[in-house]
Structure formats: structure tokens, C-alpha cells
C-alpha positions in Angstrom: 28.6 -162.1 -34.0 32.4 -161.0 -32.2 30.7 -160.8 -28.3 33.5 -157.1 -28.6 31.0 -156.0 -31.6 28.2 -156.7 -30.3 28.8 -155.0 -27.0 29.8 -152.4 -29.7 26.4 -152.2 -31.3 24.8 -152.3 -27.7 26.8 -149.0 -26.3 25.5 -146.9 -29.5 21.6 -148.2 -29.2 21.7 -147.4 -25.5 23.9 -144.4 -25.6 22.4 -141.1 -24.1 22.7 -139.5 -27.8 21.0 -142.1 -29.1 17.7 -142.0 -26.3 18.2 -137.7 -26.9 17.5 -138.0 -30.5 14.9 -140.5 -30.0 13.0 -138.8 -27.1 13.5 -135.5 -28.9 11.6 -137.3 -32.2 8.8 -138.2 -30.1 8.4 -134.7 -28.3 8.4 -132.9 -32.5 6.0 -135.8 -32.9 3.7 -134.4 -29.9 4.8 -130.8 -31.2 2.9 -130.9 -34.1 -0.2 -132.6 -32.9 -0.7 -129.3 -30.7 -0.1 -127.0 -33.8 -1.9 -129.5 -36.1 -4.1 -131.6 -34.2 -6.3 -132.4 -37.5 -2.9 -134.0 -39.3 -3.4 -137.0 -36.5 0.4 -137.5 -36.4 0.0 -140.6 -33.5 -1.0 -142.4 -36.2 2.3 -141.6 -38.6 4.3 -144.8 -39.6 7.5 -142.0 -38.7 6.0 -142.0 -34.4 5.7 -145.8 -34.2 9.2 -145.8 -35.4 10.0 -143.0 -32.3 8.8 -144.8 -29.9 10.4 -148.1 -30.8 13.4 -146.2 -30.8 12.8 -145.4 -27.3 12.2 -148.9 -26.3 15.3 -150.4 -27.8 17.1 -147.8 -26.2 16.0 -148.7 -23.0 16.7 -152.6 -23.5 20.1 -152.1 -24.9 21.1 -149.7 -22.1 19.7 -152.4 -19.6 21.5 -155.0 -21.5 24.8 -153.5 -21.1 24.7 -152.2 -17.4 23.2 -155.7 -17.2 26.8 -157.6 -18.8 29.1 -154.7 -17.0 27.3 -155.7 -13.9 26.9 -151.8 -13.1 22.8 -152.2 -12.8 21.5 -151.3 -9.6 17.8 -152.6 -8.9 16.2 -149.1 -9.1 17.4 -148.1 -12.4 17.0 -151.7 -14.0 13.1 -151.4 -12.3 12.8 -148.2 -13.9 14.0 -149.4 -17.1 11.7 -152.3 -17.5 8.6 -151.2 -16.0 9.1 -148.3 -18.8 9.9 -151.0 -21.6 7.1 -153.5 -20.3 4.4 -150.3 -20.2 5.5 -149.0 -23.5 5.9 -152.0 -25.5 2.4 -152.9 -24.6 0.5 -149.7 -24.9 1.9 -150.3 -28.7 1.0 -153.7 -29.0 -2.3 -152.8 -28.0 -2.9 -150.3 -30.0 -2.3 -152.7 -33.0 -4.7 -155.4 -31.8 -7.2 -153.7 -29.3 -10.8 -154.0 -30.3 -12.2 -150.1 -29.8 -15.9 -150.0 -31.0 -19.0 -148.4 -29.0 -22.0 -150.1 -27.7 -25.6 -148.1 -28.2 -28.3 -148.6 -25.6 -31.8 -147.2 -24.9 -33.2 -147.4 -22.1 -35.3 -150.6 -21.2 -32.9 -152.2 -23.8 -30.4 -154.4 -23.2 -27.3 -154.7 -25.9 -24.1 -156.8 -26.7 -23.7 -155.2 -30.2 -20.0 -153.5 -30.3 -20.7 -151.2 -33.3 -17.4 -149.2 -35.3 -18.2 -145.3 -36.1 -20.3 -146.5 -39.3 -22.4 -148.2 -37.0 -21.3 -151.5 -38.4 -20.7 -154.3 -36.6 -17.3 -155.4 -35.0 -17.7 -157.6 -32.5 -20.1 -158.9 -29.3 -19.9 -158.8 -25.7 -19.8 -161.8 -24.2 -22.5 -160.1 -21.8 -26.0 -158.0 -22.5 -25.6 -154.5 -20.7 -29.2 -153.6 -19.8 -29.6 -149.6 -19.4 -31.9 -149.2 -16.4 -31.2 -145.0 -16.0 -29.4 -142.3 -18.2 -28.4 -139.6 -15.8 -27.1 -135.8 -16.6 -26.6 -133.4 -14.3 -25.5 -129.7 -16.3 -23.7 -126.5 -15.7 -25.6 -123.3 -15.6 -26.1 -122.1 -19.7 -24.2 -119.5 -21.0 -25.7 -116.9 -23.3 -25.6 -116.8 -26.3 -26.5 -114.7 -30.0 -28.3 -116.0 -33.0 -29.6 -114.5 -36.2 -32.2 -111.9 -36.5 -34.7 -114.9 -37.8 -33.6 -117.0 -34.9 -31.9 -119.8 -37.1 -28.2 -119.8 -36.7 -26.0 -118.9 -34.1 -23.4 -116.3 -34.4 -21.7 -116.5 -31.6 -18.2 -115.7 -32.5 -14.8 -117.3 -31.5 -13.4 -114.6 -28.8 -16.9 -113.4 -27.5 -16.9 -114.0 -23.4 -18.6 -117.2 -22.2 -21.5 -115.3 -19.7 -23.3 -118.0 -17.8 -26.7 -116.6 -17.0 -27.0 -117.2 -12.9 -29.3 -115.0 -11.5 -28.0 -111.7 -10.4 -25.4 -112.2 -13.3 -24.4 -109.3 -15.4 -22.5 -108.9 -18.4 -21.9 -107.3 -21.9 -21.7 -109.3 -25.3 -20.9 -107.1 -28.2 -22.3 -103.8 -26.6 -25.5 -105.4 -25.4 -25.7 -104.9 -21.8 -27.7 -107.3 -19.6 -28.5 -108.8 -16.2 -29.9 -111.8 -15.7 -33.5 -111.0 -13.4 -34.4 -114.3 -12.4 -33.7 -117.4 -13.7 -35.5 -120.6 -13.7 -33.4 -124.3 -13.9 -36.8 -126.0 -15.0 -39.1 -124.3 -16.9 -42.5 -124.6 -18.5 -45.0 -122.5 -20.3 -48.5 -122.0 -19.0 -50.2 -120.5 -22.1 -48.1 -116.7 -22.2 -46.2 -117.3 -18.5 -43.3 -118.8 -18.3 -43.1 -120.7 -14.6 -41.2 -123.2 -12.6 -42.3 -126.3 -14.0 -41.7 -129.7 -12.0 -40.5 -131.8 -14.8 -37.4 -132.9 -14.6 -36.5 -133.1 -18.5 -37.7 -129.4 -18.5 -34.9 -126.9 -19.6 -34.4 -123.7 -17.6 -35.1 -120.4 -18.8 -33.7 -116.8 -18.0 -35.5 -113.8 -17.4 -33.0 -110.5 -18.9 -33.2 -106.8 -18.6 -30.9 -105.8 -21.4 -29.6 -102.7 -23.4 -29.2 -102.5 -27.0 -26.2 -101.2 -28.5 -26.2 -97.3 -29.0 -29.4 -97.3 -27.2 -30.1 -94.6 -24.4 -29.7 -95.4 -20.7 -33.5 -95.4 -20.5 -34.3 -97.7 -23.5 -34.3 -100.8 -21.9 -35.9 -104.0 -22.5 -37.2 -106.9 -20.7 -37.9 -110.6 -21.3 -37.4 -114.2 -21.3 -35.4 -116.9 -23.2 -34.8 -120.3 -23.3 -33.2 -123.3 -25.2 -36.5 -124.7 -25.5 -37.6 -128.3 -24.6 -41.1 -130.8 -23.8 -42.3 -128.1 -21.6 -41.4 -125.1 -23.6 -40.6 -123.4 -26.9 -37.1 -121.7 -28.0 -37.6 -117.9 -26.8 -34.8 -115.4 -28.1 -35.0 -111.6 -27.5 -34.2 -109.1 -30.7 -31.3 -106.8 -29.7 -30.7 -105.2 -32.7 -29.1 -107.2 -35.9 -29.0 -110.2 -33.3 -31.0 -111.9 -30.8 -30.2 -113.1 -27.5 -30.7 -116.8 -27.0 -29.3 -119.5 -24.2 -27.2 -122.0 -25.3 -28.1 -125.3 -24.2 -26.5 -126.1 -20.9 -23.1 -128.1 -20.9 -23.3 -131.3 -19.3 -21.2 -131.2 -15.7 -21.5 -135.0 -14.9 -23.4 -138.0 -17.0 -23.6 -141.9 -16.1 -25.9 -144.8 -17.4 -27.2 -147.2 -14.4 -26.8 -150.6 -16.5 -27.9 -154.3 -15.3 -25.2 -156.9 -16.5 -26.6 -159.8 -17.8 -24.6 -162.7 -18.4 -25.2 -166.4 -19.0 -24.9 -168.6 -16.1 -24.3 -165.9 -13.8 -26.5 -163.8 -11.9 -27.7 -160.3 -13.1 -25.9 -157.2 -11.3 -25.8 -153.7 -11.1 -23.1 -150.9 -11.8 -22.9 -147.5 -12.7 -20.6 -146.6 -16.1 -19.5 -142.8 -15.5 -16.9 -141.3 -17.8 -13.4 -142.6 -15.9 -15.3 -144.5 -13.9 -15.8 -147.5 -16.2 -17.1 -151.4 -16.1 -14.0 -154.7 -16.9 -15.6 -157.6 -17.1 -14.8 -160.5 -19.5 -11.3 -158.9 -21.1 -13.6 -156.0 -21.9 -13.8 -152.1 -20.3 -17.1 -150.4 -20.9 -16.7 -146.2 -20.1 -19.2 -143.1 -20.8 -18.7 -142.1 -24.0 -21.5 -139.9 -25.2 -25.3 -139.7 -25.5 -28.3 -137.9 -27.4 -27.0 -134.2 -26.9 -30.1 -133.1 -28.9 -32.4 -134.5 -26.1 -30.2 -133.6 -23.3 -31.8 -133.6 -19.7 -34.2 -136.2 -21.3 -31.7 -138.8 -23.4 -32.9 -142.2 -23.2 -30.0 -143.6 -25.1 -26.5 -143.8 -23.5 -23.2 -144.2 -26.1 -20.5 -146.2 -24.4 -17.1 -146.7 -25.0 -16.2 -150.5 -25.6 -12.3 -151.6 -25.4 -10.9 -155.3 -25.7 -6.8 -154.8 -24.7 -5.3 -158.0 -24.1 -1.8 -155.9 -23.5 -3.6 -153.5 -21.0 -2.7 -155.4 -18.0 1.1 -155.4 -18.6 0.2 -151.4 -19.2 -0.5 -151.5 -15.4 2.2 -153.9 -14.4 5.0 -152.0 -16.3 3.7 -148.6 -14.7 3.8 -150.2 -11.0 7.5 -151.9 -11.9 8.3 -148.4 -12.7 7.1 -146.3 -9.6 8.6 -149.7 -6.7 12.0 -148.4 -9.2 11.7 -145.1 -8.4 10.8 -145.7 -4.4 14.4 -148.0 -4.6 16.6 -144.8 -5.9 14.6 -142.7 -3.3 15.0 -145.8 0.1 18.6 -145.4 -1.3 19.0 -141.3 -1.5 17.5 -141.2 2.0 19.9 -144.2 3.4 22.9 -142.5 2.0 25.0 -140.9 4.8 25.3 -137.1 4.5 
């Protein structure tokens, strides 16, 4: 190819026009997946080719300041620790291994399962849970049927943690929250503080009916229910009042790695806090939301990315670019 064309070709791919229309098709891209988060558009053939727009723009623009010998180190730093961190996050995401790993307590597992629970792969390591931790939030209240089997808690309805000393209204019903217990068992009619941990808490509510009069006012307990007690809703009218089960704040899983040849340790898998070992990451993923306080199984997160190191590199390329323009902004004479 003429070395005039191909500098040619190189000013178009790197031009600003070209990286606005590129950029701009990634950003519609990230446009819709806010308005239409269920059409998945990461995964469109039509974003793949955005981004690799956005890469070849960066290279050619490189390539020319490069062969006009106009590239200062910043900008070509920039340039490449954004091509290098790109390039790989895509190349990742066609090769990576993503699976989870399902462990019970006591257990130990290799096993990296797909969402089927089929089999995809094995750690080159056993991960022995030793602990599955949960620490949750306060419960909010919440309104189920008059038979106490659905919930009909409506999209738009307040989110009313019951703390004690909390007070509130949820569709007309009027309440405070009396005293509320954060484990709680039942001792034939009483509900009392139990010292179980796995127990679930229970509220005790003075609340108002809709239309009722000032003076009709009712007392009484509820709870989400659990070893140590029974689900207790309170009628208030066509609904009932119930607690939700309380959102988790904070969950970890305690593991012992076990790996041939090597001596058992310990480490603690929180979400965003995960485990590398091997060319694998292990991270909190999820766990039996039905047992809550008292899971015994922890879901993790298993990820095999032979590109996420250049990730990292290409993201510390860029940020030593950016310190060079700003050295050379604060060296330059005013």
C-alpha cells in the first residue's frame, strides 16, 4: 500500500469524528440498557463492533502522532493503557470461564457448575466452607393478603423499617412499632427474646385501621417466622400487616483451601473482597435466602480470565499517563 494512502486511511480511523461517532455508539448502546435493561444489549453483535471501533481509533491515532513524531509520553500512555485495558476486558469476555461453585458447610468443593447446575469445569483446589456468615438490616414492613399467602405490597408504597420507637403510615394504616425484638422465640403464647442466633426478630405494633376512630386501636406482634417461631401477621382491614424478611447488610463464607501438595489455609470470601489463586477468582455471590440467618450453603462466584491481568496493567499505564500531562501542567511556567 502507497505509505501517502495509508497515512491517508490512518488520519480518518483516528480522526476525532471518527472516535465521536464511535464513542457516541457505545453511550446509545449504554442508553438503552437503562431504558431496556431486559433486551441485554452488552451482548449485541452491533456493541462489540462499538467498542472495537473505539480501540482502532485509539491505535490509529497513536500510530500517526507516533509517524509525525508529535506523541508526547502522557498522551501515548493514555492511549495504550486504554487500548491494552479494553482490548482485554473483550478478549476476556470471549474466553473467561464464569461458572459458580456450591458449598455447604462441612463440605468441601472443586465443582464449577453453569446456571443449569451443569458442570463446566474444576478448580484445581477443594474450597472447604468452615462458616457462612450474615449480618442483616432492620426488616421493613410489609402487607400480605387477608389469608396470609401473598404479599401485596405495591411498587410506590414507602419502605418503613420497623426500629423500635418507629412510626409510620402504609396505605392509611397508622402504626408504631412498641418494641421490637432482633431474635425472637415463642414460649407457648409469648413471644420473648430468644438466644438463638438463627432466630428472626419480631415487632411488637400498635396500629390504626383505615377509617377507624382515634380510639379503635389495635395491638400485636409479627414476625417473618423462623426455627424458633411461626409467621405472625396482624389483620388490618382487607390486608394484614407482616415483616418482610430482613435484607442482608453484609455476608461472607470462612473457607479452608485445600490444595495438593500444599498446605491447607484460611481466607474469608466477602462480596468484593474475593479469593485468586491458581488463574482463578472466587467472590460472594449468593446463598440460601429462604434460610437466611441460618444458611449453611454459601453460592460463589467462580472466574477464570487469562486477559484480567493486562485489565489491571492497561488501567495503571493509563492513570502514570494521566500523572505525566498533570507533572507537565504543573511544570509549565505561568
Amino acid at each position: 500500500m502507497d505509505r501517502g494512502l495509508f497515512r491517508w486511511y490512518l488520519g480518518r480511523m483516528g480522526s476525532v469524528p471518527a472516535a465521536l461517532v464511535s464513542l457516541g455508539a457505545v453511550a446509545l448502546h449504554a442508553a438503552v440498557s437503562q431504558l431496556a435493561p431486559q433486551w441485554h444489549v452488552f451482548g449485541w453483535t452491533s456493541f462489540g463492533v462499538s467498542v472495537v471501533a473505539v480501540v482502532l481509533n485509539m491505535v490509529a491515532a497513536a500510530w500517526l502522532r507516533i509517524l509525525e513524531r508529535r506523541a508526547e509520553p502522557g498522551w501515548l500512555l493514555v492511549h495504550a493503557g486504554l487500548v491494552v485495558a479494553i482490548s482485554s476486558a473483550l478478549l476476556g469476555g470471549l474466553v473467561a470461564t464464569r461458572g459458580k461453585v456450591v458449598v455447604r458447610e462441612g463440605d468441601a468443593s472443586e465443582r464449577v457448575v453453569d446456571s443449569h447446575g451443569d458442570a463446566i469445569a474444576k478448580l484445581p483446589f477443594q474450597v472447604l466452607l468452615q462458616d457462612f456468615q450474615l449480618e442483616e438490616s432492620v426488616p421493613p414492613l410489609t402487607l400480605v393478603d387477608s389469608a396470609a399467602t401473598e404479599i401485596v405490597f405495591r411498587k410506590g408504597d414507602p419502605v418503613l423499617e420497623l426500629r423500635e420507637g418507629a412510626k409510620g403510615r402504609l396505605r392509611g394504616i397508622e402504626f408504631e412499632v412498641l418494641r421490637y425484638l432482633p431474635r425472637a422465640e415463642l414460649d407457648h403464647d409469648t413471644v420473648r427474646a430468644s438466644s438463638d442466633s438463627f432466630a428472626p426478630p419480631a415487632a411488637f405494633l400498635r396500629y390504626r385501621k383505615p377509617g377507624a376512630a382515634e380510639e379503635s386501636v389495635h395491638q400485636g406482634w409479627i414476625t417473618c417466622g423462623g426455627n424458633t417461631i411461626p409467621t405472625i401477621t396482624q389483620p388490618a382491614g382487607a390486608v394484614r400487616l407482616a415483616m418482610a424478611l430482613p435484607p442482608a447488610k453484609a455476608y461472607r463464607s470462612v473457607v479452608t483451601v485445600v490444595e495438593r501438595g500444599q498446605k491447607p489455609r484460611e481466607a474469608v470470601i466477602e462480596v468484593n473482597r474475593g479469593l485468586s489463586l491458581r488463574g482463578w477468582t472466587l467472590q460472594q455471590l449468593d446463598y440460601d435466602k429462604l434460610a437466611g440467618r441460618g444458611s449453611r450453603v454459601s453460592i460463589l462466584e467462580a472466574v477464570r480470565d487469562p486477559f484480567a491481568p493486562w485489565v489491571r496493567i492497561g488501567i495503571w499505564t493509563t492513570l502514570a499517563g494521566i500523572a505525566l500531562f498533570a507533572l507537565r501542567e504543573w511544570r509549565r511556567p505561568t
